[in-house]
N, C-alpha and C positions, 0 to 999 in steps of 0.2 A: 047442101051436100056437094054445089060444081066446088066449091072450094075446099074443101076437105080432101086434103093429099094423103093419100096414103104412101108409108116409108114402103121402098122396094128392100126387099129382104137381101139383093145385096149388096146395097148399101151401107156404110159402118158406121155408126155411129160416132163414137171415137176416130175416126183416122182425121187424120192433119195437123194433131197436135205436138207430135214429133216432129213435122217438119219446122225447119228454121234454114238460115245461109248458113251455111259453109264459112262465111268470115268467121263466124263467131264461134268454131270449133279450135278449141283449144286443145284438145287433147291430141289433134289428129298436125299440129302446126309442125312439131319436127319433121314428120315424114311426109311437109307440104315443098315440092321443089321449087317450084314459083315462089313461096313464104321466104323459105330457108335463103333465094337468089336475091330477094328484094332487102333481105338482110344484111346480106354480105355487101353489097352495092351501096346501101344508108350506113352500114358503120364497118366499111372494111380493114380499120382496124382494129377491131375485134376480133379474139378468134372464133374460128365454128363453132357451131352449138354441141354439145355434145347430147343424148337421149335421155330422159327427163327419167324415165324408169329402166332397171336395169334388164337386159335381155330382150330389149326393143331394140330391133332392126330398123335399121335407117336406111331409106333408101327411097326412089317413088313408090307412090303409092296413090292411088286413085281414092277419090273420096265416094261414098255412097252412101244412099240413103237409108233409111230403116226401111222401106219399099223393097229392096235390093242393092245392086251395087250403086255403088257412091259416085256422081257425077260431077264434074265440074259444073258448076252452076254460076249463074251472073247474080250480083247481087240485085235486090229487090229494087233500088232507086233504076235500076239500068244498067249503070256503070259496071268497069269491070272489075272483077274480085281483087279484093286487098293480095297483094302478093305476088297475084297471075302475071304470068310471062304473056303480054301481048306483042307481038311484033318482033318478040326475037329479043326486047328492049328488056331491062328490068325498072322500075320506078321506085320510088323510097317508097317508106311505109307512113300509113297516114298517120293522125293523132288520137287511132283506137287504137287500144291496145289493150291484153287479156291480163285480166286481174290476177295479181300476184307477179307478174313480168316486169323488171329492171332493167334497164338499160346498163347499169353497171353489172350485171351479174356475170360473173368471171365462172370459168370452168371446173367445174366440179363444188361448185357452190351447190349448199342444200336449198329446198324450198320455204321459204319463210316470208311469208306474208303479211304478220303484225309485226315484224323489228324486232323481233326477239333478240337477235344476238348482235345487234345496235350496241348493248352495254347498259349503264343508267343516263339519265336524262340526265345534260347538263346543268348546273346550276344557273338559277333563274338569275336573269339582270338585276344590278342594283338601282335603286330608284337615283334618278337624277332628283339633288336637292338644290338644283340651279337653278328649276322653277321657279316662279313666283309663288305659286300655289302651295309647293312644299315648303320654302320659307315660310311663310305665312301659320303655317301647322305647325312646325314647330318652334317658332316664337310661341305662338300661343299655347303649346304643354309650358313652354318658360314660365309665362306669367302664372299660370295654375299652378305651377309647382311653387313658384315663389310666395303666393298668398299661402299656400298648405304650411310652407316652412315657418310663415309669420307667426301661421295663427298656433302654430306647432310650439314656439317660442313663446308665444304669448303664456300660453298651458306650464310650460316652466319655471315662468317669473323673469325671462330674460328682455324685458321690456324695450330696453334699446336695440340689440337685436330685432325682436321682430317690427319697430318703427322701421329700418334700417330696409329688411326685408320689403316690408310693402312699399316702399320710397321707389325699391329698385322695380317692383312692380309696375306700380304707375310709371315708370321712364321707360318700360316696356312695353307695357300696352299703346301711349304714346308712339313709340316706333312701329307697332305694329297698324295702329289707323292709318298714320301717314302712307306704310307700305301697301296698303288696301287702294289708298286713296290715288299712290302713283301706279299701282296695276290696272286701275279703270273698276276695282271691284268695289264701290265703296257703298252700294246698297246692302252688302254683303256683310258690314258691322257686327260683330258679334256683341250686343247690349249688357246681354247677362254677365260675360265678361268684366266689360268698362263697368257697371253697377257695384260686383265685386269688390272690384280694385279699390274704388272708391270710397265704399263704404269700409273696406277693412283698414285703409289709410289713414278714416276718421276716428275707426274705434282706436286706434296704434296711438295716436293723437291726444284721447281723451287717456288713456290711458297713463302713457309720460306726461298728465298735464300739462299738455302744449293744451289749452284749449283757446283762443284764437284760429290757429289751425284747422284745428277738428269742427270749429263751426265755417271754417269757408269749404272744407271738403261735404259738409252737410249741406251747404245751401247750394255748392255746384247739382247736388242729387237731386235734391228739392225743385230747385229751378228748372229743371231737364222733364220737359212735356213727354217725355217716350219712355221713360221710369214709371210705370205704375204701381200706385200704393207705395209712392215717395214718402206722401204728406204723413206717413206713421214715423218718418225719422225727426220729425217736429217734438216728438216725447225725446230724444235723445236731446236732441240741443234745449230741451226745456231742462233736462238733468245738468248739462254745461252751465246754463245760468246758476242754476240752482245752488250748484257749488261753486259761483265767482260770488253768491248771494246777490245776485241781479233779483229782486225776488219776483217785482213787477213782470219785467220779459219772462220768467219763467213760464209764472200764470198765463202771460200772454199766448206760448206757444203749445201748452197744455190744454188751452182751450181749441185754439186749432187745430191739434192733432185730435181733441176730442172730437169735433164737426168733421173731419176728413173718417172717424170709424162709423161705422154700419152698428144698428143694435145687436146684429148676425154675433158680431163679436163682445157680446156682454162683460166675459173678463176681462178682456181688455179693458174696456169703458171703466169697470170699477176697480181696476189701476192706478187706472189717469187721474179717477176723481180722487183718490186715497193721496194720491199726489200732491191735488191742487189741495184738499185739506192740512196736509202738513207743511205748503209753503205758505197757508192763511196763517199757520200756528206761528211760524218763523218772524211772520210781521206783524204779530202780535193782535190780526182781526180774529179773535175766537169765534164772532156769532155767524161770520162768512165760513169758517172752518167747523162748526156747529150745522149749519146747511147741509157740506158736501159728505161732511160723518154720518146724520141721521140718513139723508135717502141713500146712503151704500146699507144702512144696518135693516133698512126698509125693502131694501132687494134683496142683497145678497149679504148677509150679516157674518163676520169674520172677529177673531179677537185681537189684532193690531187694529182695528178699526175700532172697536168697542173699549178698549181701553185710550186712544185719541182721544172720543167722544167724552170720556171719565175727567180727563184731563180738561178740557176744554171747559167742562163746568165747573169742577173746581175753580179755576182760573178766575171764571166770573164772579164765583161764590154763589150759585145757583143750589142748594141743597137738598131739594125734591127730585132737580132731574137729576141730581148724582146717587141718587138712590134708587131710580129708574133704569138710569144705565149700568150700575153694578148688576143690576137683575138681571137686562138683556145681558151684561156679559158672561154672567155663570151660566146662561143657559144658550149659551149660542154651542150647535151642536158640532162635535168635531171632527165626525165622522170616519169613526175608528171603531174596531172589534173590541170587545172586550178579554182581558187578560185568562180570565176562563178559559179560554179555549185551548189556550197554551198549557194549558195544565192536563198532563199523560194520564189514560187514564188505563188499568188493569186488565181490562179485557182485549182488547183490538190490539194487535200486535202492528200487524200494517199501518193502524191511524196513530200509534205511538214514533213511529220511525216518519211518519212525516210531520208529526206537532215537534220531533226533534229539530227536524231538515229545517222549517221557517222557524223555528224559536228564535234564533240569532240573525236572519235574512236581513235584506236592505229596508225591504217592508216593515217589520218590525219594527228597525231602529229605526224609521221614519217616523212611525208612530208613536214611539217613545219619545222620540224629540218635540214633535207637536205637542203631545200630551206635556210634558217639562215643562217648554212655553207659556202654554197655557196657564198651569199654575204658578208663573214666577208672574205674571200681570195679574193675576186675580190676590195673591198676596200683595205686590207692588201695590196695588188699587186699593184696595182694605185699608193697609199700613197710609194710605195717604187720605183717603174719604172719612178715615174713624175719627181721628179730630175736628172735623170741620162738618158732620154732618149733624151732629149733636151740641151740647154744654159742655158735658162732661166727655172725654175720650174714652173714658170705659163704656158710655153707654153706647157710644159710635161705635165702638171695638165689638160689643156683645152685641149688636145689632145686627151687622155683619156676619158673626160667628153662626147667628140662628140664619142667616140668609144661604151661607153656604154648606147647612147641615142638612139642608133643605134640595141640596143641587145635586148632581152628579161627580160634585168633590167633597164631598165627607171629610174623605181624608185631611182636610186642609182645616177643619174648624182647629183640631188641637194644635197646629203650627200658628194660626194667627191668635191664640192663647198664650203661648208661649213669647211672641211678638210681643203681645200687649204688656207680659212681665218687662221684656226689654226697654220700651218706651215707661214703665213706671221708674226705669234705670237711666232713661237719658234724662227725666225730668227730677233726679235725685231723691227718688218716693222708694228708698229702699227696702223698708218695712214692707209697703204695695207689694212691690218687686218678689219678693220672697215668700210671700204670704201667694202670692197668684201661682210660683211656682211650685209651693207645697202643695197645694190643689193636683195637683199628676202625680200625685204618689201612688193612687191610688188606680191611675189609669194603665193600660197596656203596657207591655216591657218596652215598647220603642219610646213613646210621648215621656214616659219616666226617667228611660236613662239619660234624656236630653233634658230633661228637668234639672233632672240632680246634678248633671255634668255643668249647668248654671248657675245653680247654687252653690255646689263645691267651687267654683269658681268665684265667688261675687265673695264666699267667705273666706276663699284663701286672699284675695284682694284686702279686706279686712285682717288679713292676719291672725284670722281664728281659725287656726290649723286643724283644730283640732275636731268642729263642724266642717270645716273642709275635707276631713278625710272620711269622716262619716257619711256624706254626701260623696264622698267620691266612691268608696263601697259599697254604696246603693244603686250607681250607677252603674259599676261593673257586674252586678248582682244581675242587674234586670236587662244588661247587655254586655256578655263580657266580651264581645269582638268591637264594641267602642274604640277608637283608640284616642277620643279625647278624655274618655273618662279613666283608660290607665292612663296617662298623660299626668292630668289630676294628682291621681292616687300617689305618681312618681316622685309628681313636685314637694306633695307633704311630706313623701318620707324623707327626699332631700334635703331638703330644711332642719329636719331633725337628724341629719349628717349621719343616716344609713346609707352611705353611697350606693355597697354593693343592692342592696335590696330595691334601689332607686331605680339602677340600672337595669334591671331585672323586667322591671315596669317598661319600661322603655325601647327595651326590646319585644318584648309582648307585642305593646303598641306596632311598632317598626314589624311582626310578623302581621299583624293586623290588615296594616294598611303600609305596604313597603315607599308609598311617597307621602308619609306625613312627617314634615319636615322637621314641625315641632319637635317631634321625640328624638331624629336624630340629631338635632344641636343642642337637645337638654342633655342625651346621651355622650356628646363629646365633651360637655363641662365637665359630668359627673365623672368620666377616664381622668381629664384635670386634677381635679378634684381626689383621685385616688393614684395620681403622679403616675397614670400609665399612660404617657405622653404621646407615646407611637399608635396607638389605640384612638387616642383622643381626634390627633391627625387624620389617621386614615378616615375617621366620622368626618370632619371637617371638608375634606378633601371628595369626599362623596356628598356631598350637603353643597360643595361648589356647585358641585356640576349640575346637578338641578338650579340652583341657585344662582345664577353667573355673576348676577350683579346688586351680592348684598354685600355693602359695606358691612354687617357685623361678622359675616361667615370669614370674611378676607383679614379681617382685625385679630379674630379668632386666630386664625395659621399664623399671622405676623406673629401673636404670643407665643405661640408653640416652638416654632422656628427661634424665638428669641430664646426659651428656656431649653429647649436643646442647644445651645450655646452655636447657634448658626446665624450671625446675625445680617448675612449676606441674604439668602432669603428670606428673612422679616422684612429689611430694606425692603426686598421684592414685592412682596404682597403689599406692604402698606404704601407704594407708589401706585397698585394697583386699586387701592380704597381711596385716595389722591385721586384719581380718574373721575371715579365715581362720585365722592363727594369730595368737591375740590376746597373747602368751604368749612373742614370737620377741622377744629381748632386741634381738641386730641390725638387725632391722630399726626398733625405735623408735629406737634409736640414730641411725640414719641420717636417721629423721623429725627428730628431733632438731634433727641438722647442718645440714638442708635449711631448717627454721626457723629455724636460727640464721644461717646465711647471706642470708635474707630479710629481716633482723632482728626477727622477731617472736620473742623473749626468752622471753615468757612462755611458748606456745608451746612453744618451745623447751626448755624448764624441763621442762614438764608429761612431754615424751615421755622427755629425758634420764633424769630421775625414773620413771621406770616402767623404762624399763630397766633402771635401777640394781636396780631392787626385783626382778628376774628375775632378774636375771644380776649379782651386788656385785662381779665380780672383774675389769670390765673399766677398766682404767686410764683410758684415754681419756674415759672417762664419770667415772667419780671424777673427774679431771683438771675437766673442766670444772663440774659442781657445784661443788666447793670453791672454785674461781674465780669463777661468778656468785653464793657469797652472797659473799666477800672483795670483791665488787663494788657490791652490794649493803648493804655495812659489816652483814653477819651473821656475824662473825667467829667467834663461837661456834659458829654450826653446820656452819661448812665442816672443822672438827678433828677430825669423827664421817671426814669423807668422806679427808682426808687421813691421817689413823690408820688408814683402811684399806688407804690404797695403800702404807702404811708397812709393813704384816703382807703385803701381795702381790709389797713389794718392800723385803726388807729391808738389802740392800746399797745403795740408792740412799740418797744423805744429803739429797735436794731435800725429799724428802718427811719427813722429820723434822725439819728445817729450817720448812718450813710448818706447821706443827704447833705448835710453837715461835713463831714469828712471830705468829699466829695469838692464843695467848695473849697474848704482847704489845699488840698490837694492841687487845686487851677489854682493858686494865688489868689483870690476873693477871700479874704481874710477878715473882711468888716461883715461881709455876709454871715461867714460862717460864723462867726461870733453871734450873730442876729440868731442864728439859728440853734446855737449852742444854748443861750439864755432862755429862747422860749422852748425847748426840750429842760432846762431847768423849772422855768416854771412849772410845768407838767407833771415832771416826773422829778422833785427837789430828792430823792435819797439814792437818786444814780449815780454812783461814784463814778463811772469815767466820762458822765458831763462834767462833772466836777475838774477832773481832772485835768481835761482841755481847755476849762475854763482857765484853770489858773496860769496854762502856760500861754495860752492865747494872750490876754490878759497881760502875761508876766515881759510879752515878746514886743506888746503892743504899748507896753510901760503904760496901763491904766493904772486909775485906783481901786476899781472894784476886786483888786487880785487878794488883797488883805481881807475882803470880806468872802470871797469863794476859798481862800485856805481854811478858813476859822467853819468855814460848812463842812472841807474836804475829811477835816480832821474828828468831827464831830460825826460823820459820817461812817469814818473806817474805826472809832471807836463803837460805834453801836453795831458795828458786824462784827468785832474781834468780840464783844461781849454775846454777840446771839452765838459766834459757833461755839465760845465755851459752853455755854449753857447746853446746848446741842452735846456735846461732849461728856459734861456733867450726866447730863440726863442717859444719857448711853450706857454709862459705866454706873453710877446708879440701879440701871436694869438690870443690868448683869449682876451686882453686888444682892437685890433685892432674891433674884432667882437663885442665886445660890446661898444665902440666908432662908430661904424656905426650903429647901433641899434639907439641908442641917436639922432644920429647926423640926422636921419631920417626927424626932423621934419622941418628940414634949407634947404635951396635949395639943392634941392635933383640932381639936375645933376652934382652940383660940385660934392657934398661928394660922389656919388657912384665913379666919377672917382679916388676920392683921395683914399677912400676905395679900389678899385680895384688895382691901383699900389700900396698901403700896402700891402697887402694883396698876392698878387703874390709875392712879394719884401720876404715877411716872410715863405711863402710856397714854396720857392725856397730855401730860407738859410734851413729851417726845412727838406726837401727832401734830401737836399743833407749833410747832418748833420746823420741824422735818418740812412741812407744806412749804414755807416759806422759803426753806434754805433749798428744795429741790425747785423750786420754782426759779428763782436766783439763780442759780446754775443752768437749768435744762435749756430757759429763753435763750442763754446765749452758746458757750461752748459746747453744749450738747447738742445743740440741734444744726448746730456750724458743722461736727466732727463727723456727722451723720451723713451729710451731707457732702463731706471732703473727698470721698471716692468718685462720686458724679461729674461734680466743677473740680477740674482739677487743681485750677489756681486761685478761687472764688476769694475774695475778700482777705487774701494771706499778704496781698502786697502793703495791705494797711498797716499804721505803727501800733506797737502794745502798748498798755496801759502804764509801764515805768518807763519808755521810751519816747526821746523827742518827737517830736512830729516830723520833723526834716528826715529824719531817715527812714528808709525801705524795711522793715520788717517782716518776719515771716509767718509772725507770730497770728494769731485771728484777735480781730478788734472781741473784748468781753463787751456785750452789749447788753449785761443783766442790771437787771435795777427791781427795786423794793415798792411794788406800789401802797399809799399811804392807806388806799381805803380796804384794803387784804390781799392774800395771794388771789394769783391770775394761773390762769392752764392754758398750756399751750395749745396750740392749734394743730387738730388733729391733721394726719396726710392725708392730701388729695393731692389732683394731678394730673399726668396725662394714666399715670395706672389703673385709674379710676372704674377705663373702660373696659380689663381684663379681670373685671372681679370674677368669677366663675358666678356668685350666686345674685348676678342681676340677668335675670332670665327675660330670654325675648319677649315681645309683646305679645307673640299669636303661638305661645308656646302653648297654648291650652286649646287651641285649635279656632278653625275660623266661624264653624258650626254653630261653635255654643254661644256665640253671639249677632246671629244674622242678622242682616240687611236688613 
């Protein structure tokens, strides 16, 4: 208890906590005189203060405590009060001072303690880019932006561009180590960076096949210990090899890059190996490429891998395993929904608007693509194992067909049935062929209408139009949105020269399927064809444009343009089928024509001439060369051209004849003689060898001139005596029909009989009379006259038949003659027009479908 104090009552508990110094009274400093003196003294000039609140009296004023009054007090260190007049002296003020107090604060200033009316804060400084350090940063957005732009270009298709791009790259990052390296910061490298650059330079590289290149920028990466997980760009430079067909170094680096992956990364692994099998296939080791196929389809089993595999045994002629691996291939799973799902169904309204949403998604079409895939190698496979797994190919074919009836593509047995019809068609077994197809008549409307659409097809190829159209109505039957099978249906009616009805089809088709080309270029012959030329055009001229580079589409306009009387754009288009096929004899020919009609000669000349040089067998082109040099007076060189229509036409005697003439013509006189006598031998009842004979002969003062007059004359009497008879027989007919007219009115059963054997009697002498004498004629001036609008000056400089030979003539050589053993027919036209017949229809007018791969 001695230590137990008791508080004396008055004592306070609280007191002393008010007290403090007197320095630190702020409120009381105006009306401090000592404060206010030591002010004026540190900043005299300044003015006074003036009183902080309004209606405060200034003046002294005693300080006091909360005790009572207010004393001057010394401060607590000892010293004496901030302010105090000691000695009469005043001293500046220390370096306390009361918060919110300015040394600038001017008179009549308010109280403002945060800055308020400061304004706003200056704008901050700009970064100094004279640094080291800020150089550095931004070079380095340079090179990042520059690889984005590459690979930005890349994504384009601007390949030299972005080479261009990542070059300037690298010559960036380069300046940028260097500048590392001169600041002292070079531990400070940015890798990921340089790795970038690098590598984006190589792909830039491989990409322009620079590959040289692209392999030293790979082995810079490769080679560089501070690159981790380099050794996977070993599969790139194995792809470099690959395509210079290095095939060895590929393998080599494929298996490196293999030993540098972890199993961690299994796809990968069964990449690389899929790789090294298809460069074993390349160098022709299949049992090495047989290895690396089976343990990928033993791990992870895929359908480019399993169709390899397919291939690989065939190859060897292995029969068992390619019956093994057709199995693993239909059944390797593909891992996709099935098409069910997609299908809306009546109740759920909500799960119908999202089986809309994904019906067309990316997912989707993925799946559709794979699944595509998939069955174009399982057909591929079939169509290739069916003959060789068997004796017979149908048993191959139908073996297969049970295999995949058996899988998860059903769908596919009646496509590789329909296959098997084909291959009865490449091996000429058309009976087979038709016979397999008739089998799907009976099947589903889709296998049927592609049935028939084959058969209509195989029998319009036959020219049995008429099974062709019946098959083509069975096929629009069982699928009328076909558009090979109206295609079909068009082409029959075509032929049997229903245009409109054709084109009717054809359109159909064209609403069908707006890019099946076939229909539009059978559509623009059939406008042809019914002279609605501007119609036909605009087909043609939409058929380009899909079409950019078919010489027959381009051929096509040049016709149209030519028969709309434009022959400046036929020029145009068929220089542009010239591009294409530089090589197409017909169409210079037609260039040709087209400048010969313009009269540009020369021109003219230049294309005939190449044609020639293509194709030496086309008459009409011979024809006119040997005529512009005989125009020309190059008589010599037109003999090469008409010696050859001599060998493509050795019954015509015009063209031996020219030949002959030709010599003449150059002063080789003993030749042409040579040549005149053995066209006599040949052809002994042609009066104008005859004729030449004699004055050749007559000029050359032989003897044999006395024994070709006594031919000449024996000659032109057996032609004055056939055209009486010609004559006779004419007027006869006439006499005979109008004596039956008369004779009408007498018993009419005899006179029609007498009538009747007259009449046969006279139309059998007149038939076989007429043959001869139009043959005679047509070989020469008729088919010269016909001709005399085209060549302008063709074979007119030569002499006529009652004119010497020394003179010019305008007249056309007669080149007819009487062959001994009967009349002869001329030779029907051909040419370069050959190729604007309307009715020789494309090849794939009937579509690509109906005879697949």
């Amino acid at each position: 208890m001695e230590h137990v104090h008791l508080a004396v009552e008055e004592d306070d508990l609280y007191s002393g906590y008010n007290d403090y110094n007197p320095t630190f009274d702020s409120e009381e400093l105006e009306n401090d005189v000592g404060f206010q003196q030591a002010v004026r003294t540190s900043h005299g000039r300044r003015p006074p203060m003036t009183a902080k609140f309004p209606g405060t009296p200034i003046g002294p004023r005693s300080l006091a405590t909360s005790f009572g009054a207010r004393l001057h007090m010394a401060s607590s260190m000892g010293r004496p009060m901030t302010g105090a007049v000691q000695d009469g002296s005043a001293r500046p003020m220390t370096a306390v001072r009361a918060a919110g107090y300015t040394s600038a604060l001017s008179r009549g200033s308010a109280f403002d303690p945060l800055g308020q009316s400061r304004g706003p804060a200056p704008a901050l400084e700009a970064k100094n880019e004279d640094t080291p350090e800020e150089k550095i940063k931004i070079l380095e957005k340079k090179v990042n932006d520059l690889i984005e732009e590459s690979c930005m270009a890349q994504s384009m298709g601007a390949l030299q561009v972005a080479l261009e791009k990542a070059k300037e790259a690298g010559r960036k990052e380069r300046a940028l180590v260097r500048q590392r390296e001169q600041s002292g910061s070079a531990d400070h490298i940015n890798l990921d960076l340089t790795y970038s650059v690098l590598l984006n330079l190589a792909n830039q590289y491989t990409n322009n096949e620079m590959y040289p290149e692209a392999l030293n920028s790979y082995q810079i990466i490769v080679k560089n210990k501070m690159f981790s997980n380099a050794g996977r760009l070993k599969v790139n430079m194995a792809n470099i090899y690959f395509k210079q067909k290095n095939y060895p170094k590929a393998i080599k680096f494929y298996r490196m890059a293999l030993d540098q992956i972890t199993n961690a990364h299994k796809e990968m692994r069964i990449k690389i190996m899929q790789n090294i099998g298809v460069v074993f296939i390349c160098m022709g080791q299949y049992t090495d490429a047989i290895t690396s196929f089976e343990h990928i389809m033993s791990e992870s089993p895929n359908i480019k891998t399993g169709f390899n595999l397919i291939l690989c045994y065939y190859a060897i002629g292995d029969r068992e395993r390619m019956k093994k691996a057709f199995q693993k291939l239909i059944s390797v799973p593909l891992g996709i929904d099935d098409e069910d799902k997609y299908i809306p169904s009546n109740e759920d309204t909500s799960s119908n608007m999202v089986i809309e949403a994904i019906k067309n998604d990316k997912l989707h079409q993925m799946e559709r693509d794979l699944k595509t895939l998939a069955e174009k190698y399982i057909m591929t496979a079939a169509k290739l194992i069916a003959p060789a797994i068997e004796t017979l190919f149908a048993t191959g074919f139908d073996w297969c067909v049970d295999m995949v009836k058996s899988s998860q593509y059903v769908e596919l047995a009646n496509d590789l049935e329909i296959n098997k019809a084909i291959t009865y068609l490449r091996q000429k077994d058309f009976n087979q062929a038709v016979e397999t197809l008739k089998a799907f008549e009976k099947k589903d409307s889709r296998v049927k209408s592609a049935a028939a659409t084959n058969l209509s097809f195989l029998y319009f190829l036959e020219k049995d139009y008429d099974q062709a159209d019946r098959y083509a109505d069975l096929a629009m039957n069982a699928d009328r949105y076909n558009p090979a099978a109206l295609i079909n249906k068009g082409n029959t009616v075509f032929v049997k020269q229903e245009y409109e009805k054709a084109a009717e089809f054809y359109k159909e088709a064209l609403r069908n399927d707006s890019s099946c080309t076939e229909g539009l270029y059978n559509l623009g012959l059939t406008y042809k064809r019914l002279n609605r030329l501007e119609e036909a055009l605009d087909c043609f001229l939409k058929l380009h444009a899909i079409l950019r580079n078919s010489s027959q589409v381009m051929y096509q306009l040049a016709s149209l343009y030519e028969l709309l009387e434009n022959p400046e754009q036929a020029i145009e288009w068929l220089m542009q089928v010239i591009s294409v096929t530089p090589t197409d004899a017909q169409a210079l020919a037609k260039l040709g024509e087209l400048h010969d009609g313009e009269g540009d000669k020369s021109q003219a000349f230049q294309y005939y001439y190449e044609s020639f040089r293509y194709f030496p067998c086309n008459i009409d082109v011979i024809e006119w060369l040997g005529a512009y040099y005989i125009e020309t007076q190059f008589c010599e060189k037109a003999i090469q051209y008409f010696e050859r229509a001599t060998l493509i036409q050795p019954t015509q005697v015009k063209w031996q004849l020219m030949v002959a003439s030709c010599y003449r013509r150059s002063g080789n006189s003993q030749k042409a003689l040579e040549t005149y006598k053995e066209i006599h031998r040949k052809f002994p009842e042609n009066v104008e060898c005859l004729r030449f004979l004699v004055r050749l002969c007559t000029d050359m003062q032989l003897k044999e001139v006395q024994d070709y007059a006594t031919k000449l004359k024996k000659v032109e009497k057996m032609k004055e005596i056939r055209e009486q008879r010609i004559k006779s027989g004419r007027e006869g007919s006439a006499r005979s029909r109008r004596e039956g007219r008369e004779s009408s009115a007498g018993s009419a059963g005899e006179s029609v009989v007498v009538f009747q054997i007259r009449s046969t009697g006279y139309l059998l002498a007149i038939m076989s009379q007429q043959v001869c004498v139009c043959f005679c004629t047509d070989s020469g001036r008729s088919s010269s006259s016909t001709k005399g609008e085209r060549l302008s000056a063709k074979m007119r400089s030569l002499p006529g038949s009652n004119e010497p030979y020394e003179a010019n003539s305008p007249k056309e050589l007669d080149a007819s003659y009487v062959d001994p053993l009967g009349p002869q027919m001329d030779r029907p036209k051909t040419g370069v027009k050959k190729r604007v017949e309307d009715d020789d229809f494309a090849d794939e007018e009937l579509g690509d479908d109906l005879l697949p791969e």
